[in-house]
C-alpha positions as CSV (number, residue, x, y, z in Angstrom):
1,X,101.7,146.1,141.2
2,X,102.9,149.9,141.3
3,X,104.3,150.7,138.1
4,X,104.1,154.5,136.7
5,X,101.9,155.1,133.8
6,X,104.7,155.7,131.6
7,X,106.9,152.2,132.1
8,X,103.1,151.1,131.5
9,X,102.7,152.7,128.4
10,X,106.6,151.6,127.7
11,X,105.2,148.0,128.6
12,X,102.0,148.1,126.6
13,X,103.7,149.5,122.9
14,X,106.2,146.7,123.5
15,X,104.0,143.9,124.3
16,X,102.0,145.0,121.1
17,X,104.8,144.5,119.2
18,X,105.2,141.3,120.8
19,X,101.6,139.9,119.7
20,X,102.7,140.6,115.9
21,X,106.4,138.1,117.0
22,X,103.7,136.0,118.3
23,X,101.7,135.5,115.2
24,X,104.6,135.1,113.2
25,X,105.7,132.1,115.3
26,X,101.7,130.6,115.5
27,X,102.4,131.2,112.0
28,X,105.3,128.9,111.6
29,X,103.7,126.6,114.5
30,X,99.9,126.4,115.3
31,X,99.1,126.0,119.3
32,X,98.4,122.5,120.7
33,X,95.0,123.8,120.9
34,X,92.1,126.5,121.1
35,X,92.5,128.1,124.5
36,X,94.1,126.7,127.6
37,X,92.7,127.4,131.1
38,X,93.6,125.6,134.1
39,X,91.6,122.6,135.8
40,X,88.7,125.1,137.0
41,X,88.3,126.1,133.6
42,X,90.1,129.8,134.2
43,X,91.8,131.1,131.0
44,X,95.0,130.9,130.8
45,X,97.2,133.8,128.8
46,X,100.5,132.8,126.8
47,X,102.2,135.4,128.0
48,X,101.7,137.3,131.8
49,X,103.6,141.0,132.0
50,X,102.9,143.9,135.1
51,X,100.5,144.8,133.1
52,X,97.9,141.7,134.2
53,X,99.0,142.7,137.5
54,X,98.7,146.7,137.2
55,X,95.6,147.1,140.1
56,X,97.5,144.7,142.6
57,X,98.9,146.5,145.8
58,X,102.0,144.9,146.7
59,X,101.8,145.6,150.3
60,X,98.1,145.4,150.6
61,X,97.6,142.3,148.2
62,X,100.6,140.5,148.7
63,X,102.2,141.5,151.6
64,X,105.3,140.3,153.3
65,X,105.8,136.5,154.7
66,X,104.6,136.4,158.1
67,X,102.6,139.7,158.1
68,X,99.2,140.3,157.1
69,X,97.2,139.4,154.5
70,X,99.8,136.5,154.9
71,X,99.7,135.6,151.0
72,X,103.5,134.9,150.9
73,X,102.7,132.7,154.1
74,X,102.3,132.9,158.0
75,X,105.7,132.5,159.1
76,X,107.9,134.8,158.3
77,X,110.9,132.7,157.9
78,X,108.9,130.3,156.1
79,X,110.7,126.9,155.7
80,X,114.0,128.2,156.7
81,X,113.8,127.9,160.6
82,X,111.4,124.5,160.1
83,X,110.3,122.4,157.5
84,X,106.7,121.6,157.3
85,X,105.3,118.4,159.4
86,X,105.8,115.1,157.5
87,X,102.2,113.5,158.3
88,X,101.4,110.3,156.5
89,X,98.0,109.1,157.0
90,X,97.6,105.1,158.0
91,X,94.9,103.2,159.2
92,X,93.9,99.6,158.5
93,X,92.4,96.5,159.9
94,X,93.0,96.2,163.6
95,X,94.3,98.4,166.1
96,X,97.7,96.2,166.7
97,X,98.2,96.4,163.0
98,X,98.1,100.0,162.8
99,X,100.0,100.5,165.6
100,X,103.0,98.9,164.0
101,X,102.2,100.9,160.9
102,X,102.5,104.0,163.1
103,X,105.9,103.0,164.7
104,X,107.2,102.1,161.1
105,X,106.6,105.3,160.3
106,X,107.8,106.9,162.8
107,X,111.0,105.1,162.2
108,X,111.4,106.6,159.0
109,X,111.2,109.6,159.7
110,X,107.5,111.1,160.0
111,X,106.8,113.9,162.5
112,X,103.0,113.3,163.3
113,X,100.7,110.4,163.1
114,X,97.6,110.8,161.2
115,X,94.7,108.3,161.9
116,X,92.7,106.7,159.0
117,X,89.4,105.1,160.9
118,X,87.1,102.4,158.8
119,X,84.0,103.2,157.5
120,X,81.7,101.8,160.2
121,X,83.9,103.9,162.6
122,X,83.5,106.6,160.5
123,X,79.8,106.0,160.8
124,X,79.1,105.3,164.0
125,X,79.0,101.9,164.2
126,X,80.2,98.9,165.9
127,X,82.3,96.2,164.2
128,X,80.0,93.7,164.9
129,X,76.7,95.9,164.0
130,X,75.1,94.5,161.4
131,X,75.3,97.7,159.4
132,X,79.3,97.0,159.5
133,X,79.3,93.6,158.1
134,X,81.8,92.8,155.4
135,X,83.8,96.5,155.5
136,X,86.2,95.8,158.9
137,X,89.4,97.6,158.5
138,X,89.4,97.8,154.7
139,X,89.6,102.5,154.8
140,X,90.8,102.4,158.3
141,X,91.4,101.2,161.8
142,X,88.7,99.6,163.4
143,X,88.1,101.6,167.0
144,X,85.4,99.9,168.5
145,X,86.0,101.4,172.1
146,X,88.1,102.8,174.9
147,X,90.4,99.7,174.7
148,X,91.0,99.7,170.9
149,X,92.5,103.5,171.4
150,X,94.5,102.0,173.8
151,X,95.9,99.1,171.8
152,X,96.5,101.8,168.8
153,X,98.6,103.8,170.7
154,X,100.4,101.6,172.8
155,X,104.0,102.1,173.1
156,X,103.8,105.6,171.1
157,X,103.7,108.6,174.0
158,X,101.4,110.6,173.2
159,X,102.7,113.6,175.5
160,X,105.4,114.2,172.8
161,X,103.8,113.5,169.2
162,X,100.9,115.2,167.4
163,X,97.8,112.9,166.2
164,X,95.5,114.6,163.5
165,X,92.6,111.9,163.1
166,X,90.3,111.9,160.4
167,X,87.0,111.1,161.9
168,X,83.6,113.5,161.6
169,X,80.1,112.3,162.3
170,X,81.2,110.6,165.9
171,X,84.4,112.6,166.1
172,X,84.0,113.6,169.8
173,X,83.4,110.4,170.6
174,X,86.5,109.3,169.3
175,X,88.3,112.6,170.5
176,X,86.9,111.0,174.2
177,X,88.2,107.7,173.4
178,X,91.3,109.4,172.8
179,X,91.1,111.7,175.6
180,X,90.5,108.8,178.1
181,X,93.8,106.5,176.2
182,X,95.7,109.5,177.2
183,X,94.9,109.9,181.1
184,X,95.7,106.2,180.9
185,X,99.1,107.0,179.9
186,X,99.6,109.7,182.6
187,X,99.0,112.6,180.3
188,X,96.7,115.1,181.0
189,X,94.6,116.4,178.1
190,X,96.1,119.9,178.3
191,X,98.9,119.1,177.3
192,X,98.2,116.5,174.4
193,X,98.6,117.7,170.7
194,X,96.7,117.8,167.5
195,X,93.5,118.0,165.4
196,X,90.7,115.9,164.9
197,X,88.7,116.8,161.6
198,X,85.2,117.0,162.9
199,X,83.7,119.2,159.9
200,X,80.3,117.7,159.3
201,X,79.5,120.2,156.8
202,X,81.9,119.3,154.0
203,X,80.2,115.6,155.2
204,X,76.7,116.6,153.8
205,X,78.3,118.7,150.7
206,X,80.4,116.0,149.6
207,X,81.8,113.2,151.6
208,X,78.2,112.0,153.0
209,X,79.4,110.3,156.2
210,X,77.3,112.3,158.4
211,X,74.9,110.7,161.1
212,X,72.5,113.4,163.1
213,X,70.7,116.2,160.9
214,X,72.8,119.9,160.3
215,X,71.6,121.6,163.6
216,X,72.7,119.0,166.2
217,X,75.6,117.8,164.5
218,X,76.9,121.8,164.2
219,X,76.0,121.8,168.3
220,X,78.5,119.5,168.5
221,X,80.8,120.7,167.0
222,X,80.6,123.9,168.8
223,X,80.7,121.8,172.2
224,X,84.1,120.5,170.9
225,X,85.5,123.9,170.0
226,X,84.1,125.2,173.9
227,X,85.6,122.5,175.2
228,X,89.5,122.4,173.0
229,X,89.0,126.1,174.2
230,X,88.5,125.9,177.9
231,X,90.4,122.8,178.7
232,X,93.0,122.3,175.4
233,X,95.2,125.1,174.7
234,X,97.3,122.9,172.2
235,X,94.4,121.1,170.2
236,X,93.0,122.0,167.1
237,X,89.2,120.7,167.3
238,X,88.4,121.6,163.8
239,X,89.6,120.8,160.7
240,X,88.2,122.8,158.2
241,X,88.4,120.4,155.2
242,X,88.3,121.0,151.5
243,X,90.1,117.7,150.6
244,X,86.8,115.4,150.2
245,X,84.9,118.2,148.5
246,X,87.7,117.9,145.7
247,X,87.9,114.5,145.9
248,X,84.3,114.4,145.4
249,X,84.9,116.0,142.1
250,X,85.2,119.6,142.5
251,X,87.2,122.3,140.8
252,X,90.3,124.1,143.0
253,X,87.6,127.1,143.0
254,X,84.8,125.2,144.5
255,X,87.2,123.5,147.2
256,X,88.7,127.0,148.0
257,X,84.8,128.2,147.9
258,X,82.7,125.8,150.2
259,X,85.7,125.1,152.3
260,X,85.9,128.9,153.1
261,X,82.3,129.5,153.3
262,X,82.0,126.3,156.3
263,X,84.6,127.9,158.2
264,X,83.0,131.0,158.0
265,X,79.9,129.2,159.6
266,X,81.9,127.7,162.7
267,X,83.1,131.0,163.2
268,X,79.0,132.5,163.3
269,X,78.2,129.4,165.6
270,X,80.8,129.7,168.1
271,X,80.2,133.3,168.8
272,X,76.9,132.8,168.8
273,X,77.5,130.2,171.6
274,X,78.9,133.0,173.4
275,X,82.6,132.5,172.4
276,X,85.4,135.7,171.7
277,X,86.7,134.8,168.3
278,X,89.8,135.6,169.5
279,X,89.8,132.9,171.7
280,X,89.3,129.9,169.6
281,X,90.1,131.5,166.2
282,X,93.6,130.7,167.0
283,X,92.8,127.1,167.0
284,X,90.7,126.3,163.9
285,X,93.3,124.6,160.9
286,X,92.4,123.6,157.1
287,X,92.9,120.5,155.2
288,X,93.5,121.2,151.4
289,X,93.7,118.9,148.5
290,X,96.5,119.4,145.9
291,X,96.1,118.4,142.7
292,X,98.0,118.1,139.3
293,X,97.4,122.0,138.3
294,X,100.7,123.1,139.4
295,X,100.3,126.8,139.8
296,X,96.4,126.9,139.7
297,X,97.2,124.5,143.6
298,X,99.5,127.1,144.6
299,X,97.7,130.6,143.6
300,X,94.4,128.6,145.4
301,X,96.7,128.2,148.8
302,X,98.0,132.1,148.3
303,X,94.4,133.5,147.9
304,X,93.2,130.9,150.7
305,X,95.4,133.0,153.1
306,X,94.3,136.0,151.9
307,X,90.7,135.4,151.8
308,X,90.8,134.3,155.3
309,X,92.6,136.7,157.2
310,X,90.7,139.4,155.8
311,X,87.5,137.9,156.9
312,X,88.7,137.3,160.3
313,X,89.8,141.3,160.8
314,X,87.6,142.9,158.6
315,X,84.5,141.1,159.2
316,X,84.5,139.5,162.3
317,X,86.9,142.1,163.9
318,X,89.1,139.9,165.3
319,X,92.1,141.7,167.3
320,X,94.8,139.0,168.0
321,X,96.9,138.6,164.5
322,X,97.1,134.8,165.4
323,X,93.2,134.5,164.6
324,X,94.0,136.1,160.8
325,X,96.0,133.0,160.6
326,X,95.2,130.0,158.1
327,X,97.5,127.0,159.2
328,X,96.8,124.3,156.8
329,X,97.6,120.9,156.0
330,X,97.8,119.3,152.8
331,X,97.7,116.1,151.0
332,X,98.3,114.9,147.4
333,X,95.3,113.8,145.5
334,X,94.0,110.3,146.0
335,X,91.9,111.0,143.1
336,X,94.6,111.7,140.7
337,X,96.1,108.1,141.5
338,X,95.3,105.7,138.3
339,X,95.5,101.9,139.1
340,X,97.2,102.1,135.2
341,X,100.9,102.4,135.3
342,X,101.1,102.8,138.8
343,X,104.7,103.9,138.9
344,X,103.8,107.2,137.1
345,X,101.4,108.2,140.3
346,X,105.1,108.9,141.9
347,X,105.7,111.5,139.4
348,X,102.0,112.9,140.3
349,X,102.6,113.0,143.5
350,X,105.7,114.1,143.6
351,X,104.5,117.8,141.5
352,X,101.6,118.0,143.8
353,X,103.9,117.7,146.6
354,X,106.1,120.5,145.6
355,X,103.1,122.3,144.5
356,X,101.9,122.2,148.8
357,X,105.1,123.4,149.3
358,X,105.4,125.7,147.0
359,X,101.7,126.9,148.5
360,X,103.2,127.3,151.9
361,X,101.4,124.4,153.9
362,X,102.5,123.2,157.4
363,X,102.2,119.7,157.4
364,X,101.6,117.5,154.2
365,X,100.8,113.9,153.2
366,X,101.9,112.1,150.5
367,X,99.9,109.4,148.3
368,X,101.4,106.4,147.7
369,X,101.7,105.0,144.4
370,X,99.6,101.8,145.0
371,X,96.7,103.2,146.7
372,X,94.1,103.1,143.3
373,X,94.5,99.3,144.0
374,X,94.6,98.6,147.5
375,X,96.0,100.2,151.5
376,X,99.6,101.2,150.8
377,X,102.1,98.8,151.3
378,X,105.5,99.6,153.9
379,X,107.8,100.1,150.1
380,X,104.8,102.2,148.8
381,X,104.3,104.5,151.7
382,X,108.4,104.6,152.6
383,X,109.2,106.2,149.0
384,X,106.1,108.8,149.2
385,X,107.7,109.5,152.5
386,X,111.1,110.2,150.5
387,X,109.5,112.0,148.4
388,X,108.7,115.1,150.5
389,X,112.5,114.3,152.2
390,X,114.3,114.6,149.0
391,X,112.1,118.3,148.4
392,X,113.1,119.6,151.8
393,X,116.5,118.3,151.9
394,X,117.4,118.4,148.3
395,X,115.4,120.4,146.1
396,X,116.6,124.3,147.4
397,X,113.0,125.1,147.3
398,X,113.0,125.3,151.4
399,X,116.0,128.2,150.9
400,X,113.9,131.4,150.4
401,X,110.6,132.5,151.7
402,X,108.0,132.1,148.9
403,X,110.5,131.6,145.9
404,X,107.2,132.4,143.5
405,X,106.2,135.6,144.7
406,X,105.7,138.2,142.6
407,X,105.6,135.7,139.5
408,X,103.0,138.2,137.3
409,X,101.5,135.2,136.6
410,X,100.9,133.4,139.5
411,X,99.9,137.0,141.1
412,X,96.9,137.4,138.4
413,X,96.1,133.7,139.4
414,X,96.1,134.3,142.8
415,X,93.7,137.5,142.1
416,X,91.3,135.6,139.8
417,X,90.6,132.5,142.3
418,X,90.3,135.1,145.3
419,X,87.4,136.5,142.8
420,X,86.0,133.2,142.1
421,X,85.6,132.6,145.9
422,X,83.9,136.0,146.7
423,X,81.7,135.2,143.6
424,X,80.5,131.7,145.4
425,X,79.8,133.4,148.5
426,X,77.3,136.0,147.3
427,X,75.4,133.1,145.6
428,X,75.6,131.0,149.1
429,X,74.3,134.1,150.7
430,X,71.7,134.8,148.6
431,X,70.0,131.3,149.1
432,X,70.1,132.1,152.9
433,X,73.9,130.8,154.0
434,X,75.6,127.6,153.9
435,X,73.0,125.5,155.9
436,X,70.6,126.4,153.7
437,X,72.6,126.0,150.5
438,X,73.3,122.4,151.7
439,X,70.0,121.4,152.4
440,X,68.5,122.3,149.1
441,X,72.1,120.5,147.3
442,X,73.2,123.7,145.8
443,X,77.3,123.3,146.6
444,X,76.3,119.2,145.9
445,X,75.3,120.2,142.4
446,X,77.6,122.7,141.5
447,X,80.5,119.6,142.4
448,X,78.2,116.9,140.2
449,X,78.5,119.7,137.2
450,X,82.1,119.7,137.6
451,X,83.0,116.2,137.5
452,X,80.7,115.3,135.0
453,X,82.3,118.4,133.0
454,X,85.8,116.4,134.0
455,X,84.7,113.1,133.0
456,X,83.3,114.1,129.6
457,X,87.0,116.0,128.8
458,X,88.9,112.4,130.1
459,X,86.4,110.7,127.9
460,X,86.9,113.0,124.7
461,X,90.6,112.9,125.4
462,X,90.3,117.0,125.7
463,X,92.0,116.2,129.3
464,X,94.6,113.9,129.3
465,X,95.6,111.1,132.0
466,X,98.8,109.5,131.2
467,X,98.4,105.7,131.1
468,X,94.7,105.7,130.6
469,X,93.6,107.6,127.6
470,X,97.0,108.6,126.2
471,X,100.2,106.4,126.7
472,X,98.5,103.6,127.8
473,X,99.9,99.8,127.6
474,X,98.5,96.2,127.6
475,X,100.5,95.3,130.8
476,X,99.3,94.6,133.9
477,X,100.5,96.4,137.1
478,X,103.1,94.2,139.1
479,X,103.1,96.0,142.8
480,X,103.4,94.1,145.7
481,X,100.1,94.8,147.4
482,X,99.7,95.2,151.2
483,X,97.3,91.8,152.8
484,X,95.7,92.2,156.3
485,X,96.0,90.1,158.9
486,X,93.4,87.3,157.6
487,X,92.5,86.8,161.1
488,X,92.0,90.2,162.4
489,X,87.8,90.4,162.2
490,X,87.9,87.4,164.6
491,X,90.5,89.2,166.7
492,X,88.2,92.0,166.7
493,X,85.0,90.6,167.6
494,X,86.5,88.4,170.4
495,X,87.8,91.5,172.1
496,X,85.1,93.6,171.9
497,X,82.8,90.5,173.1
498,X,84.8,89.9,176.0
499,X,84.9,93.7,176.7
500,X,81.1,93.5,176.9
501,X,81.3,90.3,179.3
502,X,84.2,92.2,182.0
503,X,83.6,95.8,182.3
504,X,81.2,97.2,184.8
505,X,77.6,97.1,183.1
506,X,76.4,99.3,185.7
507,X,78.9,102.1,185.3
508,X,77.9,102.2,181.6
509,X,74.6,102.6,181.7
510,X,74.9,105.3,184.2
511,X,77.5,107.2,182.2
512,X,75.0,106.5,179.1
513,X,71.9,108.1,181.1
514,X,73.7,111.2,182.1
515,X,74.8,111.5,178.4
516,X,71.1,110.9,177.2
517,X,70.1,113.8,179.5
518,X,72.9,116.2,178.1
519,X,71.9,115.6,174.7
520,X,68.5,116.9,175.5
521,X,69.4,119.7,177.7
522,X,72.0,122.2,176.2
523,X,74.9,121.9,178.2
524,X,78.2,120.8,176.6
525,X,77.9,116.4,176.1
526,X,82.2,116.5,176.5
527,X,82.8,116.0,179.5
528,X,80.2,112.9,179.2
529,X,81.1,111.3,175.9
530,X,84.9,111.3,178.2
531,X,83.0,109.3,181.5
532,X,81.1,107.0,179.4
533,X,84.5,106.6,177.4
534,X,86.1,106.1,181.0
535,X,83.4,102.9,181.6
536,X,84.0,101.1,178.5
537,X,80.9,102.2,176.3
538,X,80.9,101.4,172.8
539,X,81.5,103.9,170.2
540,X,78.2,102.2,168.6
541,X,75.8,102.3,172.5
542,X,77.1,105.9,172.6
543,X,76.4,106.8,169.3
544,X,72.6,105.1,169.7
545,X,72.0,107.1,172.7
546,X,72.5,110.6,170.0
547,X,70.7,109.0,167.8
548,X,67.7,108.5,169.6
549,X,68.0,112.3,171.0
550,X,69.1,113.7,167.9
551,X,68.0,111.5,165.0
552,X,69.5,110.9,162.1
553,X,69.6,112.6,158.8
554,X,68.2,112.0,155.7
555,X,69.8,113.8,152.7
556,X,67.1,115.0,150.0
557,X,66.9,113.2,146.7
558,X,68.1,116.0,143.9
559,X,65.5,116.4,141.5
C-alpha cells in the first residue's frame, strides 16, 4: 500500500520495539506452538502492519468493488442491492422423489435448484446396466432418459428458475435431456437459465468420473460452449470447478491453481475453434470449495478474481469488461463433515459459509450436518438453509462492500496465494500445458502429497478435528437419517422398461445414426444429442454410440 518512506521508517522503529513487548509476553507465556501457517502450509506472522503490504498498489492490486482487477468483488454494490443465490444441492433416488425435495426447498426459501445425479448417471450409464447394479439413487437422482427429466421437473417452471446441475462426462447429454423437458413445457431454450458443470478436466485430475479420452471429451465441451453461445444467451455451459479437486484432498493453493489453469485451457480451445473470447467469456462461471481456514478461503476467492481478470485482458486481450469477470459459486466442504458429533458440522459450516461470503461469491450451498452419514434429511438441509438466512438477514456482514478490505493481513494473504498460483502455472507450462500435466498425473500427485501431508498431521494430532482426535466422546450420533423410497429401483426399472416397449424404435435409431456420424465428422453433436433426446434414447444407447466413436479412457497407473 502507498505509504511514504518516513511513516515507513516511523512504522518499522516502532514495530521493533514491539518484537522486544513480544518476547517479554512469550516470556511470560510460550506460543501454542512452533510456527503457524494456514491449511496450505503458508506461514503465518503474529502480527501483520503496512509494512507486509508496502509493494501492494491499492488501485492496481486491490482496486474498487465492481471495477477491475475486481479483488474487492464484481459488483460494485456487492450484497447491498442483492444477496447472493441460495442454491442447495439435492438429488436422490428417483426422479419423483427429488422433485418433492426441489419444491421443499423452494418452499423454504432457496433461489435456484441445483441437481445432484447418481453415479451411473454420472457415468454414463443406465439404471438397469449391469455396470449400475447396486448404486441407484444413493449420490443422486437417477435420469435414465428424456422422461425422467420430465418427471424431475414437473410442476417447477423452468422459464422462471435457474438449474445448475452437476453432471460432467455425459453432461450434454443431460443438458439435451434438459433442453428437450423444457420445449415440452413451452419454453424455448433461449430463454432457460443456468449452468451445467461439464469440466472433464478437474474429472481426470481428481474426481475420475470421466468416460472418452482428454481430446474428445474437450471437443465436447467446446461444442457446448458454441452451442450456449449461438443459441443460449442466459446459460452458463461451463463450470469451471475446483470443489472436487479440494475434496479430493488438495490445499486452497492447488484448488485456486489447477482450477485456474483448466479454465485457462477452455479459453485456448474455444478460440481455437474459431470463437471471439468476448463472446463466450462472459458466460464461463467457477465452483469453489470453502473450507475451515477462515481467511486463507477468503484471500484464495480475492486473488481468484484477480488472477483471472488479468489473464483475460492481459493475455487473451479480451475487450468487453464482462469477460474479466469471475462469477462463482461456492459450497461448504463436504469433506470437513465428521460423522463424530455431528451437531458441531453446523458450526463448520456455518464459518465456511461466512467465509464464501466474506469471499464475495454469488450463489452458495450449504452442507448439512448429517451428510458424513447418509443424503440429508428435510430438518438437516432446512437449518443449513437458515444458516446462510440468518448471515444475510442478521449478521450485518451484507451492509458494506467487502467489510475486509484492506485488512494488512488478509492483503499479504491475498498477495502470497496469487504467487503460489503463478508459481503452479510455470511448472504446468513447463511439462507442456495442462493436458499434458494430466496425462502424466502431475496435478494428481501433487493432491496425493497433500492429503497424505493432511492425514499424517490429523494422525499426529498436529491438525486438530474436533470430535475426532481432540474432544471426542463414547456416544453415538442420534440424527434422524433420511430413507429412500424402498421401492423406488423397481419403480425405476419398470418405467424405463416400458419406455423401451412404447416409443418409436425407428425414430431412435435414426436419431442415433445421425449422431454416430457427427461424432466422426467435426460438426457440433448438440443439436443431435437434442433429436435423439426428442425420440426417447437412453442416456446409456447415446452414451454407447460415443463410446464406440470416441472410446473410452484409461487413466495411467502412477508409478
Amino acid at each position: 500500500m502507498t505509504f511514504d518512506a518516513e511513516h515507513l521508517n516511523k512504522l518499522y522503529a516502532a514495530r521493533q520495539k514491539w518484537d522486544a513487548t513480544l518476547k517479554q509476553a512469550q516470556a511470560r507465556m510460550p506460543e501454542r506452538q512452533q510456527g503457524f501457517t494456514t491449511q496450505s502450509g503458508v506461514p503465518i506472522n503474529g502480527l501483520y502492519t503496512p509494512l507486509d503490504v508496502r509493494d501492494t498498489d491499492v488501485l492496481e492490486d486491490i482496486g474498487l468493488p465492481g471495477e477491475y482487477p475486481f479483488t474487492r468483488g464484481i459488483h460494485a454494490s456487492g450484497y447491498r442491492g442483492k444477496v447472493w443465490t441460495m442454491r442447495m444441492f439435492a438429488g436422490f433416488g428417483t426422479a419423483e422423489e427429488t422433485n418433492a425435495r426441489y419444491k421443499y426447498l423452494l418452499e423454504q426459501g432457496n433461489m435456484g435448484l441445483s441437481v445432484a445425479f447418481d453415479l451411473p448417471t454420472l457415468m454414463g450409464y443406465d439404471t438397469d446396466a449391469p455396470e449400475a447394479l447396486g448404486e441407484f439413487g444413493k449420490c443422486g437422482v437417477a435420469i435414465s432418459s428424456l422422461q425422467d427429466m420430465e418427471m424431475l421437473f414437473e410442476g417447477i417452471p423452468l422459464e422462471s428458475v435457474t438449474t445448475s446441475m452437476t453432471i460432467n462426462g455425459p453432461a450434454p447429454i443431460i443438458w439435451a435431456f434438459y433442453i428437450a423437458a423444457a420445449e415440452k413445457q413451452g419454453v424455448p431454450m433461449a430463454k432457460l437459465q443456468g449452468t451445467l458443470q461439464n469440466d472433464i478436466l478437474k474429472e481426470f485430475i481428481a474426481q475420475k468420473e470421466f468416460i472418452f479420452p482428454p481430446e474428445p471429451s474437450m471437443r465436447l465441451v467446446t461444442d457446448t460452449v458454441a452451442f450456449g453461445t449461438e443459441r443460449m444467451p442466459l446459460w452458463n455451459t461451463i463450470s469451471i470447478s475446483g470443489y472436487h479437486i479440494r475434496e479430493a484432498g488438495s490445499t486452497a493453493v492447488q484448488e485456486l491453481a489447477f482450477t485456474l489453469a483448466d479454465g485457462l485451457e477452455y479459453v485456448r480451445w474455444a478460440i481455437k475453434r474459431g470463437m471471439d473470447i468476448d463472446s463466450f467469456a462472459p458466460r464461463l462461471s467457477f465452483f469453489f470449495n470453502v473450507h475451515n481456514d477462515f481467511f486463507e478461503e477468503i484471500a484464495k476467492l480475492r486473488a481468484a478474481r484477480r488472477i483471472w481478470a488479468r489473464e483475460m485482458r492481459e493475455t487473451f486481450g479480451a475487450k468487453n469488461p464482462r469477460s474479466w469477470l469471475m462469477r462463482f459459486h461456492t459450497q461448504t466442504a463436504g469433506v470437513s463433515l465428521t460423522a463424530q458429533q455431528p451437531d458441531v458440522n453446523v458450526v463448520r459450516v456455518a464459518i465456511q459459509a461466512l467465509a464464501a461470503v466474506l469471499g464475495g461469491t454469488q450463489s452458495l450451498h450449504t452442507n448439512s450436518m448429517d451428510e458424513a452419514l447418509a443424503l440429508p434429511s428435510e430438518e438437516a438441509v432446512t437449518l443449513a438453509m437458515r444458516t446462510q438466512q440468518v448471515i444475510a438477514e442478521e449478521s450485518g456482514v451484507t451492509n458494506t462492500v467487502d467489510p475486509l478490505g484492506g485488512s494488512y493481513f488478509l492483503e499479504a494473504l491475498t498477495n502470497q496465494t496469487e504467487a503460489a498460483v503463478y508459481d503452479y502455472f510455470r511448472r504446468i507450462d513447463a511439462v507442456g500445458g495442462v493436458i499434458p500435466a494430466l496425462e502424466i498425473g502431475y496435478m494428481q500427485q501433487e493432491i496425493a502429497e497433500a492429503s497424505y501431508r493432511q492425514q499424517v498431521e490429523v494422525d499426529s494430532n498436529r491438525r486438530i478435528i474436533v470430535g475426532v482426535n481432540k474432544y471426542a466422546t463414547d456416544e453415538k450420533p442420534s440424527v434422524p437419517l433420511l430413507v429412500m423410497d424402498p421401492n423406488g429401483y423397481d419403480r425405476q426399472i419398470a418405467r424405463l422398461n416400458r419406455l423401451r416397449q412404447t416409443r418409436d424404435q425407428a425414430a431412435v435409431e435414426r436419431a442415433l445414426d445421425a449422431l454416430r456420424t457427427v461424432c466422426q465428422a467435426e460438426a457440433n453433436v448438440m443439436p443431435h444429442l437434442i433429436e435423439a433426446a426428442k425420440a426417447y434414447a437412453t442416456l446409456g444407447e447415446i452414451t454407447d454410440v460415443m463410446r464406440e466413436v470416441f472410446g473410452i479412457y484409461q487413466e495411467p497407473v502412477a508409478i
